[in-house]
C-alpha positions as CSV (number, residue, x, y, z in Angstrom):
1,X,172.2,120.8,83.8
2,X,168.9,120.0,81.6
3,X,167.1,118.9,84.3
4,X,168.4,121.7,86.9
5,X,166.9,124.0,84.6
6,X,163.7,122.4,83.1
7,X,162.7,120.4,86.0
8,X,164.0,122.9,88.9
9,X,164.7,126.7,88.4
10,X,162.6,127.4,85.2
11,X,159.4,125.2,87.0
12,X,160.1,127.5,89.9
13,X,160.5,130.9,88.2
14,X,157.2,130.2,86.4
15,X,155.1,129.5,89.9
16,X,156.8,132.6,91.7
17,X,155.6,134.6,88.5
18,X,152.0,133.4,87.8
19,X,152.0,131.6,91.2
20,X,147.4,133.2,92.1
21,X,146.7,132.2,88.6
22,X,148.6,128.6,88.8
23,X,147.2,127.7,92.6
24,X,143.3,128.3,91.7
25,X,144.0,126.0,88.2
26,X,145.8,123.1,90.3
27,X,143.7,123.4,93.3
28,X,140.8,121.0,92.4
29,X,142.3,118.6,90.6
30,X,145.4,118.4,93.4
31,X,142.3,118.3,95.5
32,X,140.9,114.9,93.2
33,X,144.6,113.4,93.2
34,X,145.1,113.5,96.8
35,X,141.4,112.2,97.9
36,X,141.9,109.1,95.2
37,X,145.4,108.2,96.0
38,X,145.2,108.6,99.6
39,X,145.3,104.8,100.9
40,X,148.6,104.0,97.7
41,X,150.0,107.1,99.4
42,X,149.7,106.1,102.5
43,X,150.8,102.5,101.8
44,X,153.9,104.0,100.7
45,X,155.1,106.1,103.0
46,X,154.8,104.4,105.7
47,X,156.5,101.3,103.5
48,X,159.7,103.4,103.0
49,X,159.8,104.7,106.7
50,X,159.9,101.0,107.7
51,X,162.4,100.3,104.8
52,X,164.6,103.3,106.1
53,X,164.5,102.4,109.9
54,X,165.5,98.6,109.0
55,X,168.3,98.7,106.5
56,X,169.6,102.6,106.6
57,X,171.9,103.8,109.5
58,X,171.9,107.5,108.9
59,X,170.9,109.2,105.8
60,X,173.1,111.4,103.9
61,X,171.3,115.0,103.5
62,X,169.1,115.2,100.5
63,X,170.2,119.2,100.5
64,X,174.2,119.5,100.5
65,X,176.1,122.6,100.2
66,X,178.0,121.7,97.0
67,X,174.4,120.9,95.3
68,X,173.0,124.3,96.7
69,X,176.4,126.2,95.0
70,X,175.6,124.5,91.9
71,X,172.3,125.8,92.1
72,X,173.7,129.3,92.8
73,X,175.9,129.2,89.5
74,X,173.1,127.3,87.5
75,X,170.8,130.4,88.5
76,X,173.7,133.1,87.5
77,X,174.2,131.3,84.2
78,X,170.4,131.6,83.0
79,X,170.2,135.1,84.7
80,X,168.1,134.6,87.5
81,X,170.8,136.7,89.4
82,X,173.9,138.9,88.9
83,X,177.4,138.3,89.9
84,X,177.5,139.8,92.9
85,X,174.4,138.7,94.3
86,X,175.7,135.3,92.6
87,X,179.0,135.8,95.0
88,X,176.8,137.2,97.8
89,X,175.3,133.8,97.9
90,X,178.1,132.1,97.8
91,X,180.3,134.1,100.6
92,X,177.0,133.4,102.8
93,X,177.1,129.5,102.4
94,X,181.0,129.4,103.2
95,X,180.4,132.3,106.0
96,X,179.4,129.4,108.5
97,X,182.0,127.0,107.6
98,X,185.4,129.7,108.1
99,X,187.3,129.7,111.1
100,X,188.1,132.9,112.5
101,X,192.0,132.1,111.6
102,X,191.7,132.4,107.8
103,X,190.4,136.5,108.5
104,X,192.4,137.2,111.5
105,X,195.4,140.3,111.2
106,X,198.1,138.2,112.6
107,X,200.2,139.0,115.5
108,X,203.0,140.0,113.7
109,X,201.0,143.1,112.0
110,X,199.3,144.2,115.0
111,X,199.8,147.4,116.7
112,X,200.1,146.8,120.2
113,X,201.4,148.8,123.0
114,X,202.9,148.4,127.1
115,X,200.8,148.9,129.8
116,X,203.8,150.2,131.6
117,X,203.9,153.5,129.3
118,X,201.7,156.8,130.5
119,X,199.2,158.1,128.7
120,X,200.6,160.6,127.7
121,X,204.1,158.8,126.1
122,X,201.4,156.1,123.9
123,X,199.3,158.8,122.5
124,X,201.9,160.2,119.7
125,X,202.2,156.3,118.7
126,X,198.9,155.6,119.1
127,X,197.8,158.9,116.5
128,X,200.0,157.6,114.3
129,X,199.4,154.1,113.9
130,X,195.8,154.9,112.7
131,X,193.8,152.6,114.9
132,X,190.9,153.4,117.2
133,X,191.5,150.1,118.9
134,X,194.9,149.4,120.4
135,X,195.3,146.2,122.3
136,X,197.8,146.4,125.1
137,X,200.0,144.2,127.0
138,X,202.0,143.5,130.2
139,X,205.8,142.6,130.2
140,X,205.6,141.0,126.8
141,X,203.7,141.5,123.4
142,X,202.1,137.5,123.8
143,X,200.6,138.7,126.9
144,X,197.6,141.0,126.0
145,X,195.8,142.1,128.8
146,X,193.1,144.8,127.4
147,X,192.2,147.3,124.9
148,X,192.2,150.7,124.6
149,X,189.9,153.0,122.9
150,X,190.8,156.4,121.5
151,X,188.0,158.3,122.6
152,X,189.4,157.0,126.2
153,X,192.7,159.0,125.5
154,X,190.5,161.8,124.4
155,X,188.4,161.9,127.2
156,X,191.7,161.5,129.7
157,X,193.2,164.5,127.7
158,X,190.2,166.3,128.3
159,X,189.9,165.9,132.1
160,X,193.8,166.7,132.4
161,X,194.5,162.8,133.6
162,X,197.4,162.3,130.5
163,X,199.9,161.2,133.4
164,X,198.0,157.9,134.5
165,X,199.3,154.8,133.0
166,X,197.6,153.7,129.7
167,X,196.4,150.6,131.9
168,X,193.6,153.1,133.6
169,X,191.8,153.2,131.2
170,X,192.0,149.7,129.1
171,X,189.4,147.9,129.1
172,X,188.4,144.3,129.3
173,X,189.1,142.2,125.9
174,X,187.3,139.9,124.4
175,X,189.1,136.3,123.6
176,X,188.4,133.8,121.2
177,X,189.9,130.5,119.7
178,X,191.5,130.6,115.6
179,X,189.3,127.6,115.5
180,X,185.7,129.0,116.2
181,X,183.4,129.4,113.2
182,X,182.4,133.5,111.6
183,X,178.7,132.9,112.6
184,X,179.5,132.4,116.5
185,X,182.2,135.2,116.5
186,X,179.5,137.2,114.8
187,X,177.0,136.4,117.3
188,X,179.5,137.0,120.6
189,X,180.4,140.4,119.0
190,X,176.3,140.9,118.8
191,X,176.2,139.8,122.5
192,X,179.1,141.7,123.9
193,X,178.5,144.8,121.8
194,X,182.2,144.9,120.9
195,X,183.8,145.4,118.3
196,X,187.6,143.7,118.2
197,X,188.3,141.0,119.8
198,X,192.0,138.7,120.9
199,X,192.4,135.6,118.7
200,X,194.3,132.6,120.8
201,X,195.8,129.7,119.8
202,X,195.4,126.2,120.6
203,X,198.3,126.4,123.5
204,X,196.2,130.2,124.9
205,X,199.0,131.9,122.9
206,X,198.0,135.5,121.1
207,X,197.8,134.4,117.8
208,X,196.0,137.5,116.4
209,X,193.1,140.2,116.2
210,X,190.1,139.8,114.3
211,X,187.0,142.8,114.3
212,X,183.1,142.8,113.4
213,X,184.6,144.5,109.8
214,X,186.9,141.0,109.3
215,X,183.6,139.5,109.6
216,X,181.6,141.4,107.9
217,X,183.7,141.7,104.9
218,X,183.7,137.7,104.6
219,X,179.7,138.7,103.2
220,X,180.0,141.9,101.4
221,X,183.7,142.0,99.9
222,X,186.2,144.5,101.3
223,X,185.0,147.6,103.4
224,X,186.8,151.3,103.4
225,X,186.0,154.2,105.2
226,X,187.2,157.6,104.6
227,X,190.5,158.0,106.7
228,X,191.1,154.0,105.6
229,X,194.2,153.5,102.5
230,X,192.6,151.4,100.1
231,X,195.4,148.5,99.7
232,X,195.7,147.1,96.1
233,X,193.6,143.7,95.4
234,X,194.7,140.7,96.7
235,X,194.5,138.9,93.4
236,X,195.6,140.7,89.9
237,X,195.4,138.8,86.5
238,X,198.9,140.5,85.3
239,X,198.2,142.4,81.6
240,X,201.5,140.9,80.4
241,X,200.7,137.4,81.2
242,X,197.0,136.3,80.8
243,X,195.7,133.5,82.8
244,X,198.6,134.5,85.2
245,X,198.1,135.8,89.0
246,X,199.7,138.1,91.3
247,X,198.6,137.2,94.9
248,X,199.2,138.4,98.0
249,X,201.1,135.8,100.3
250,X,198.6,136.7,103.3
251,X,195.0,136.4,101.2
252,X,193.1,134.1,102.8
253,X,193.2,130.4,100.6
254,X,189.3,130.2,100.6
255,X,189.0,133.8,98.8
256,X,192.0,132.3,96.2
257,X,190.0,129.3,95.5
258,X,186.8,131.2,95.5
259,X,187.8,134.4,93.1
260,X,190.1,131.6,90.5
261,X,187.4,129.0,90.5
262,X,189.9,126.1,92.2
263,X,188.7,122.8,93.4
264,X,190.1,121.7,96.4
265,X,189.2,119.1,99.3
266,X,188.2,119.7,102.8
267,X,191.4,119.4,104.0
268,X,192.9,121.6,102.4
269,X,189.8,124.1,102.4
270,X,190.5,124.9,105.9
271,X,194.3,126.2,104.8
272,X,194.6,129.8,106.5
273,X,196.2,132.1,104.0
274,X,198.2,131.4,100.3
275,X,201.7,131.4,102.4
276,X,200.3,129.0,104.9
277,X,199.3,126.8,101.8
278,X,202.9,127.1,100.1
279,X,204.3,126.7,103.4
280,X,202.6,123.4,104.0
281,X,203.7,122.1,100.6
282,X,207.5,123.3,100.9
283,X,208.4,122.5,104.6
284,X,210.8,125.4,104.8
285,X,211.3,128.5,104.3
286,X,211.1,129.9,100.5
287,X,213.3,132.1,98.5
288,X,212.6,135.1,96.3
289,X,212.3,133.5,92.7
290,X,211.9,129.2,93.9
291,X,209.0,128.0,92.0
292,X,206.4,125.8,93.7
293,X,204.7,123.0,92.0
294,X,201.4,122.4,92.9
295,X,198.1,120.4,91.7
296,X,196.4,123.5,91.7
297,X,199.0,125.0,89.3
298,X,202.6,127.0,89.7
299,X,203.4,129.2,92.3
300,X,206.5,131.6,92.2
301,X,207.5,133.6,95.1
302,X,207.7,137.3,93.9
303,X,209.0,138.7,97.3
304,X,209.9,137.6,101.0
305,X,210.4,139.8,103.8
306,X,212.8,138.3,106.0
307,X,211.3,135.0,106.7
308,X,207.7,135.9,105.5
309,X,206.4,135.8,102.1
310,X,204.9,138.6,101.1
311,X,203.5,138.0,97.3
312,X,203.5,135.4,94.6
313,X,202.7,134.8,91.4
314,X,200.5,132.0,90.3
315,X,199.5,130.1,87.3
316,X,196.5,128.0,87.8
317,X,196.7,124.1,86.1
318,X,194.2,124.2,83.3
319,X,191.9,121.4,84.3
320,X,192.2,122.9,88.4
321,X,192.9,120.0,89.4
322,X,191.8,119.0,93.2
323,X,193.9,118.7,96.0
């Protein structure tokens, strides 16, 4: 940590301050240095290359992203930036690393509706359910076949065309694998100019739906607009029990370890959501009140809905253990 700060950030802080009056003191006698040393320098270098090419295979990366996070909460702790440009940081090293699984809505909370209804019988369910974006499907709710847009309805309503089916108007979705990374999903919706798009498993199954505001949140925390109900957070130290958590079965694992600091391995990293985690762990299906021993700490299922847990409380191992 001494020499993080003395020999890296507070070296650093200084140049980017005084950085005119520091390059014309250093110029001439960098100048000197390098003229004098050349042929030692030169000696060197290319006596390492030759070292490296003979005896190395492939060299690990100088730069690696747990060194760069350490460098991140070094530089928060001597107050070179805030917390949330801190966490900012952070969510934009891990952005490239998450697979579009661990942000998707999951099939079995998506609103999706037949092809084989008017539109004129979808629009009362599509008002209500609250989305502009309704994927549709053919014969069965696995089978997605397009999208449709509200303004579509509207603009049927408009031109008197509310007896077609719903599947004149859908429009051609976008699919993409659970496993592909944020920073190519972001780039397709970019490409496509779309902004949902059908998440498939590895068998081509619908596994879920993930939009351009999944993504984006991953960087800048949760996003409401002005028609949206703003849920409670995920995680919530409870008042009655410090240093105790109530989380939401379907947070995604990363944010978990993220927000409570936990230190887990790759492996596990790559967990989709907290129930998925627990799941993993159990092998069956929990009960309302079974506690779950963990290395990261102690889990307690609060409530289950039907088969699916739906929030748990947790009480994180003091030394947070890794996985």
């Amino acid at each position: 940590m001494v020499i993080l700060i003395f020999g890296e950030i507070t070296p650093k802080q200084l140049a980017l301050t005084h950085n005119m009056k520091i390059a014309v003191f250093m110029a001439y006698p960098m100048r000197f240095l390098t003229t004098l040393l050349f042929p030692i320098i030169w000696a060197l270098r290319h006596f390492s290359a030759l070292i490296t090419r003979l005896f190395s295979s492939h060299a690990d990366p100088t730069i690696t992203t747990e060194g760069v996070m350490h460098m991140v909460d070094a530089a928060e702790n001597v107050g070179l930036v805030d917390q949330y440009e801190s966490d900012l940081m952070q969510r934009a090293i891990h952005f490239s690393e998450t697979q579009v699984r661990t942000i998707m809505t999951h099939r079995t909370n998506v609103f999706c509706i037949s092809d084989e209804l008017t539109i004129r019988d979808a629009f009362p369910s599509i008002v209500r359910s609250g989305y502009s974006r309704i994927p549709i499907f053919h014969k069965s709710p696995e089978n997605i076949i397009g999208i449709v847009l509200v303004r579509d309805i509207l603009k049927a309503q408009l031109e008197k065309r509310m007896d077609k089916m719903l599947s004149s108007i859908q429009r051609e979705p976008m699919f993409v694998p659970e496993q592909m990374h944020l920073d190519d999903v972001f780039y397709l919706f970019k490409k496509a100019k779309l902004q949902q798009a059908i998440v498939l498993d590895e068998y081509g199954g619908f596994s879920g739906v993930v939009t351009m505001e999944d993504v984006a949140e991953q960087l800048f925390g949760e996003l409401y607009d002005e028609h949206e109900r703003r849920f409670p957070d995920r995680i919530v130290e409870r008042e009655q029990k410090p240093g105790t958590f109530l989380v939401m079965a379907d947070t995604p694992f990363q944010q978990m370890v993220d927000e409570l600091d936990l230190m887990v391995d790759e492996h596990r990293g790559r967990t989709s959501t907290v129930a998925a985690y627990l799941l993993d762990l159990i092998g069956d299906i929990p009960s309302e009140g079974e506690v779950v021993q963990s290395p990261l700490g102690t889990f307690r299922i609060i409530s289950m809905k039907g088969n699916r847990m739906e929030a748990v409380e947790f009480s994180p191992t003091i030394d947070d253990g890794t996985l």
